[in-house]
BAVEXVO-811169 format. One record per atom (N, C-alpha, C): x, y, z. Coordinates in pm, whole numbers, plus 32768, in hexadecimal, padded with zeros to 4 digits. Example, Ala and Ser with C-alpha at 12.3 -4.5 7.8 and 13.67 -1.06 7.14 Angstrom:
<sites>
85277DC7830C
84CE7E3E830C
85287EB6830C
85057F1F82C4
85577F9682CA
850A80038313
</sites>
This chain:
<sites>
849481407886
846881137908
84B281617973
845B819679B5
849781E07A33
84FC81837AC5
855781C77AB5
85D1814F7B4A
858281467BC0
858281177C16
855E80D07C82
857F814C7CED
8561817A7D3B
85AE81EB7DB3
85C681BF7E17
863B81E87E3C
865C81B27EB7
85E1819D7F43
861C816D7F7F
85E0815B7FF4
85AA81D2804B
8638823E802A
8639829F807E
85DF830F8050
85E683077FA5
857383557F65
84EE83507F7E
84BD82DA7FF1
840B82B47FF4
840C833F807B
83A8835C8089
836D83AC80E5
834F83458162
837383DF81A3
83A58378824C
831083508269
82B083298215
82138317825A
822382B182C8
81C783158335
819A82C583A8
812D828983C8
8112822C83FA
808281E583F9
807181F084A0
7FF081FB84D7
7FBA81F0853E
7F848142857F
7FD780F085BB
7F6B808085A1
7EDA807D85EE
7EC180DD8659
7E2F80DD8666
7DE081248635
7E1E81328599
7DAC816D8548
7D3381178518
7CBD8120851A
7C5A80C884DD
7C8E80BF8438
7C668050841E
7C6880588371
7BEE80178323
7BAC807B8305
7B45804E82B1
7B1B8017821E
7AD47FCC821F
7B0B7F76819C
7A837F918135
7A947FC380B9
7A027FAE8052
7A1F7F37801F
798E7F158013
797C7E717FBF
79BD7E957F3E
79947F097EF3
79EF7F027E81
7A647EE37E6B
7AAC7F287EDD
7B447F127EC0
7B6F7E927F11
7B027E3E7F2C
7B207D7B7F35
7B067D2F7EBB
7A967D737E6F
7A427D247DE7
7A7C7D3E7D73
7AC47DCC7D73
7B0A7DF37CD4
7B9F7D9E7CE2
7BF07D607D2D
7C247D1B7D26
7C117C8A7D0A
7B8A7C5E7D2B
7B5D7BE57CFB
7B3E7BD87C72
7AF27C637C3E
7AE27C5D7B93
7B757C507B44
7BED7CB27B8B
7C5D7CBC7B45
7C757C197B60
7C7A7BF17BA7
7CA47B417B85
7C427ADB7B4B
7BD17B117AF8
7B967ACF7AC0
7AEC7A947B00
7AE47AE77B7A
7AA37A937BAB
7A187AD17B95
79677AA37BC5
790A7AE97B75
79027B8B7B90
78AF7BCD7B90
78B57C777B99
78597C3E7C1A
78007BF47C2F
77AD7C027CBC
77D77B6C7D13
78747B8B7D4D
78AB7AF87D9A
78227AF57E2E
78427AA27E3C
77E27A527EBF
77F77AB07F14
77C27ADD7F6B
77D57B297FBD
78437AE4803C
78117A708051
78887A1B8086
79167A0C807F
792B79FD7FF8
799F7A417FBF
79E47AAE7FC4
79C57B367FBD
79DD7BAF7FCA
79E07BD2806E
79AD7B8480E9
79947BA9812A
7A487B428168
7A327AD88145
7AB87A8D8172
7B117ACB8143
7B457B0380D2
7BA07B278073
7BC67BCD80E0
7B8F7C1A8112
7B717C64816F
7BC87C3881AD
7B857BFB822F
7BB17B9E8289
7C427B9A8286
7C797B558216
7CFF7B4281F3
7D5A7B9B81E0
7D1E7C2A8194
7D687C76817D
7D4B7CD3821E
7D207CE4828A
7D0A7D3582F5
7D747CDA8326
7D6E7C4E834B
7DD07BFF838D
7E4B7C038361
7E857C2F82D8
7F267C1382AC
7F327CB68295
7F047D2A82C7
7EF27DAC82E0
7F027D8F8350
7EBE7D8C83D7
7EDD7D7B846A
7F657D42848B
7F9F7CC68473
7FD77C6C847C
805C7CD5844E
80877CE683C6
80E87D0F839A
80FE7DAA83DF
808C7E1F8426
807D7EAD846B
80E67E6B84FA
80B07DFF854A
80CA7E1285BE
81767DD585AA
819C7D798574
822C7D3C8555
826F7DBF8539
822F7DFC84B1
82A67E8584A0
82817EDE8534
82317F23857C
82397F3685F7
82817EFE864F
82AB7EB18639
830E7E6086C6
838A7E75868D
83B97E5E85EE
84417E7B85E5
84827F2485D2
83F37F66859E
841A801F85C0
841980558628
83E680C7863C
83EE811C86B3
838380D486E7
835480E88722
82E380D48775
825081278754
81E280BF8740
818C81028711
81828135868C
820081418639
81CA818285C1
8215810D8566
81D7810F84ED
823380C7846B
822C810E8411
82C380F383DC
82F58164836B
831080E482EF
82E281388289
831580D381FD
8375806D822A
83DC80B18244
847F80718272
84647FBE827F
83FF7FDB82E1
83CD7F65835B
83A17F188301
83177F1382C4
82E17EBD8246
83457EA081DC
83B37EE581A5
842A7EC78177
84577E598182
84847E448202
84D77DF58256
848B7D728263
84197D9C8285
83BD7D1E827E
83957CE2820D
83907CEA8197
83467CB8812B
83D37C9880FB
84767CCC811B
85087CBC80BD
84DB7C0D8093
84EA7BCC80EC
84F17B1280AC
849E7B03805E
84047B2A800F
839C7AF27FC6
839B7B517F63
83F47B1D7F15
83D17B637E93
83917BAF7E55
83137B527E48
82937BB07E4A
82857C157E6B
82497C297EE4
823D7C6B7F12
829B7CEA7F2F
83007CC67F4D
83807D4F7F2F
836D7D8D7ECF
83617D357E60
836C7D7A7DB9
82C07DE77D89
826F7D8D7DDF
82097E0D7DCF
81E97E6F7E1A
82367E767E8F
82507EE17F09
82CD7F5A7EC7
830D7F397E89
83657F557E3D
831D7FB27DDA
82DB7F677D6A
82817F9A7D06
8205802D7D3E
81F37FF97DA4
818080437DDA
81B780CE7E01
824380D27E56
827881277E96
82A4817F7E17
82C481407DBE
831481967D36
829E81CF7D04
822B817B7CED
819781D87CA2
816682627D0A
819D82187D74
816382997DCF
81BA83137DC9
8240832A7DA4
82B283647DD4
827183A47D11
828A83557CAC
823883B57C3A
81B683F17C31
815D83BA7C84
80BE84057C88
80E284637CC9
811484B27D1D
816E85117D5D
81AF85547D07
822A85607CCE
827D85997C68
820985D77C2C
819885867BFE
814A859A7B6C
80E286297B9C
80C786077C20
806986537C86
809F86D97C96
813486E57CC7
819C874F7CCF
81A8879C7C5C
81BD876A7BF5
81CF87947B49
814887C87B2E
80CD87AE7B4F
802687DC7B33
800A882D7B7A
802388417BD3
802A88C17C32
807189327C1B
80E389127C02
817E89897BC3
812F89B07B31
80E989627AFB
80BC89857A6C
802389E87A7F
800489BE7AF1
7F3C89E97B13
7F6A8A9A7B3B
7FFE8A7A7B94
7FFD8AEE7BD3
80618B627B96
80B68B377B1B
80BD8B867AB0
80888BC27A76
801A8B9B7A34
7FA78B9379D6
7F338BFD7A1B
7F318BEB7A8A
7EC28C9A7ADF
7F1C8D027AEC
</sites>
């Protein structure tokens, strides 16, 4: 199992918060199948479930905006915010480490693509 990386190891990513963010129904509904739920949920459903995830996306953008620089949020910020809920830390955590290896793996396939010509 690969260690955890520091904090300082995540990439300084910056977020814009008046960026639009657009959402596919898929990526509201394939989370409903992964929890069991039918392959064609109510449209009602998918459309609230939305809803929820645009609102605790908004909600959590503008808080880390008020405690970073101004205007922008950096990992750091969502860090800081999610530290008390377990949860959530631990899969912000998880996510940041899959991302920091889909990278490595990306870096290593490239060094190999561009050997190889």
């Amino acid at each position: 199992m690969a260690s955890l990386p520091t904090e300082e190891g995540f990439d300084q990513a910056e977020f814009d918060e008046t960026e639009e963010v657009e959402v596919d129904q898929d990526q509201t509904t394939d989370p409903t199948q992964g929890l069991g739920d039918d392959q064609n949920p109510y449209t009602e459903s998918v459309d609230l479930l939305e809803d929820l995830v645009i609102e605790f996306i908004t909600e959590i953008t503008h808080k880390a905006s008020e405690i970073g620089r101004t205007g922008r949020v950096q990992v750091e910020d969502i860090i800081f915010l999610v530290r008390k809920d377990q949860r959530k830390y631990a899969r912000v955590r998880d996510l940041l480490t899959m991302n920091e290896e889909l990278k490595k793996a990306r870096k290593a396939f490239d060094e190999v693509k561009y050997v190889s010509n």
